[in-house]
C-alpha angles and dihedrals in degrees: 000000000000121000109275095232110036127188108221118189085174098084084086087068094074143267088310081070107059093046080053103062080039092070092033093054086047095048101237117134106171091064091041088053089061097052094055099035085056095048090049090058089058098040104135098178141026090259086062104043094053090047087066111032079063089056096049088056095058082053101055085038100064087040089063088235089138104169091046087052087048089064091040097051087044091046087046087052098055097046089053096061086070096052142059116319088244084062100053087050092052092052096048085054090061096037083053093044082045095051100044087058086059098053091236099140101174102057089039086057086049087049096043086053095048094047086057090045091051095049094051085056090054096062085213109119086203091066094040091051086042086050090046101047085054084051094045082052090046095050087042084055088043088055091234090124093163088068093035083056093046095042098040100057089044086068086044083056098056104040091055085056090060098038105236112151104195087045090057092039092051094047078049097066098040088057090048090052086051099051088053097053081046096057088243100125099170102053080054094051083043095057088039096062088033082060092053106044087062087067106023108117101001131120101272107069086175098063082037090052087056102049096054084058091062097056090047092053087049097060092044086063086054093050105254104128096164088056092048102040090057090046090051090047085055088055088050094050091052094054094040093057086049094052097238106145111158073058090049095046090058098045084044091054083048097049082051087053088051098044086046096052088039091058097243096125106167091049081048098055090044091051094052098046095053082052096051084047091055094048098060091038085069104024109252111159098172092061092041091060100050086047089060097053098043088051088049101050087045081064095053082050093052088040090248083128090144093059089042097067083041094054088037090052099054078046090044087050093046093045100051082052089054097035089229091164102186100035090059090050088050087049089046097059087042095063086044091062099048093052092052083054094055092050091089087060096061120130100208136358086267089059096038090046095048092053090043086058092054092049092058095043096052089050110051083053093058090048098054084051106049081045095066105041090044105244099147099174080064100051096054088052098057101047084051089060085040094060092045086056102047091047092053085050081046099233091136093182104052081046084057088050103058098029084061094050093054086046099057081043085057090049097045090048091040094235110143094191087065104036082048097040092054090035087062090049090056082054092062091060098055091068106106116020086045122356101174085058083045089050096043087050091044089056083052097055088046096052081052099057096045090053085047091060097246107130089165091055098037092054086049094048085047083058088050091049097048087044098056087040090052090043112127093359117138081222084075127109118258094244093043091058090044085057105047109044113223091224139050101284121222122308132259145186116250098236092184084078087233082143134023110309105275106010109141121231126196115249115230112196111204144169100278095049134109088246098059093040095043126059128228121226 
């Protein structure tokens, strides 16, 4: 999602520009893409063609297309050196967006410094603030908030100097971002509402529209969903009287994603699909698409896991026709993981196999998309829902193995919950061939997800560890010890291919699988 107030120093470029943020600020990227991609073509200098190449790159961004951003924004960046200073400034903000969505720390801190030398030389405080508020982001990604917050309001500083009041806006939101990574709600709440009252009353609603959405967002993070729900319905109803309703769609799909994780689940199924309703009235695809998957995924939340791959597989058809890469990945492992939900609801082992098997299948699709796009949150989560599926299956190693891989992806991003969610699921394998080793690494998931700050996750991964400490033990309950065998249990094919066609593989059965959390008859 892109931020709600933008600073665009682009719409200098021309009247391809402006179409352009349109798009951007309606979260359609395909359109967007076909702006820029034109204006490339037609690119007669190195000005231009930077110009464009950067905008390429914010396409590809909000698509979720990382790695062709990633040659975009580099392409941008090298166009730039031969133009004006404030170019070159504009082109290391989106290397340095770019880069932060890859995770790649190091050369989004080189592009963020860049982006501040630049703008010294270019003697316009409204560059240099610009260059300042993508610093502040880069040190908030680099977890060093005491210089994002300095930084950041730095950049607020200048640009109310100037007077520039996207630009002020913009720096505001990203304040407000950093106080809540740094536990201080309300001077979030305080840079929110600062954000607002820049546009509140004045002539732009629809600048006015997106910063009450910040605030509402704002208070979401801090855990007030009627507030914000309310707040998100008055920016509806803006964009509503405007007639803006691709506008209105998004903020709807955002007002669905509020009433879900506020537990207002009803409000939340109407508001989507008034949202879903207003997408295809205009045509947006794009939006369409993303609808699709969050109300799939709030059907694997409510256990409706069957409806959701229904839901995912009308999203995973419409994505392949619009080539919408990423989107269909996401709605993969989306459909994985609601096959692995239904898993519990299985009537016999066939049943429960040949789910098992879709589950797979689904999700070593998804992986070998969001691999190639780069989303490597994705990807983790996606091998997460891999290894569940291999150690109900009971191929422990092939759990290990994917578990691992979405491990050293949670230490290279930086993210504990998935470097402790998959860690737990190591754990699991250890049952049997070494269980002290299963319960020390166990103690370790669940200090990561407290740290983390997952209480939910972390209890449950407390209850993992007691249970593989306990395993085998004559201390059990009776009906724990008829659930987890004892002994490797018969032995299957792996039907997924992962292996040459027919090897046998011994099943483990351990604490996380259907067998021991499902009883037999």
């Amino acid at each position: 999602m892109a931020p709600f107030l933008e600073f665009d120093e682009y719409l200098e470029a021309g009247q391809w520009a402006t179409d352009f943020a349109t798009f951007i600020k309606r979260e359609d990227p395909g359109r967007a893409l076909e702006v820029a991609q034109k204006a490339l073509s037609q690119a007669g200098n190195a000005q231009a063609k930077a110009a464009a190449f950067a905008a390429v790159a914010r396409g590809c961004l909000l698509q979720k297309e990382f790695l062709k951003a990633k040659e975009a924004a580099e392409s941008a960046v090298a166009e730039s050196a031969k133009a004006d200073v404030k170019w070159q400034v504009a082109a290391q903000r989106v290397a340095a967006k770019v880069y932060m969505a890859l995770f790649c720390f190091e050369d989004a801190t080189k592009a963020g410094e860049a982006a501040v030398a630049c703008g010294q030389k270019s003697g316009n405080q409204v560059v240099e603030a610009a260059a300042l508020m993508t610093r502040a982001e880069v040190c908030l990604a680099k977890d060093r908030k005491q210089e994002a917050a300095k930084v950041a309001r730095q950049a607020v500083a200048q640009f109310k100097e100037c007077q520039n009041a996207a630009g002020e806006g913009a720096a505001l939101e990203v304040v407000a971002r950093i106080c809540l990574a740094t536990k201080k709600g309300s001077d979030a709440l305080q840079a929110a509402n600062e954000a607002l009252g820049l546009f509140q009353g004045g002539e732009n609603p629809e600048a006015e529209a997106r910063a009450i959405m910040v605030v509402s967002k704002t208070k979401q993070a801090l855990g007030d969903f009627q507030e914000a729900m309310e707040l998100a319905q008055k920016a509806v109803d803006i964009f509503d009287k405007k007639q803006e309703k691709e506008l209105q769609a998004v903020t709807l799909m955002q007002l669905a994603n509020i009433c879900f994780e506020g537990g207002e689940s009803i409000d939340g199924w109407q508001y989507a699909k008034e949202a879903l309703s207003l997408f295809r009235e205009v045509g947006h695809n794009h939006g369409e698409a993303s609808m699709i998957c969050q109300v799939a995924k709030a059907h694997i939340e409510h256990g409706s896991c069957e409806e959701a791959v229904r839901i995912a597989e009308e999203g995973v058809s419409m994505c392949k026709d619009a080539n919408y890469r990423a989107q269909s990945g996401a709605m993969l492992g989306v459909i994985a993981s609601a096959h692995m939900g239904q898993i519990t609801m299985a009537r016999s082992d066939q049943q429960e196999q040949q789910i098992n098997w879709k589950a797979r299948l689904a999700g070593k699709e998804a992986l070998g998309i969001l691999q190639s796009v780069g989303d490597r949150v994705g990807e983790a989560q996606v091998l997460k829902t891999l290894a569940t599926a291999f150690l109900n299956y009971g191929n422990a190693a092939e759990a290990r193995a994917k578990a691992k891989q979405a491990i050293e992806i949670g230490k290279e991003i930086g993210n504990k919950r998935i470097e402790g969610e998959n860690l737990l699921l190591v754990a699991q394998t250890k049952i049997i061939e070494n269980k002290e080793e299963g319960a020390r690494l166990a103690r370790t998931a669940e200090k990561l997800l407290r740290e983390a700050g997952d209480s939910s996750a972390a209890k449950n991964a407390g209850e993992v560890y007691d249970f593989i400490r306990d395993y085998g033990s004559a201390a059990k309950d009776d009906k724990v010890q008829k659930k987890a065998p004892a002994a490797p249990a018969d032995l299957k094919t792996d039907i997924t291919c992962d292996v040459e066609e027919g090897q046998r593989r011994l099943a483990y059965f351990h604490g996380f699988t259907a067998r021991t959390i499902r009883p037999k008859g």
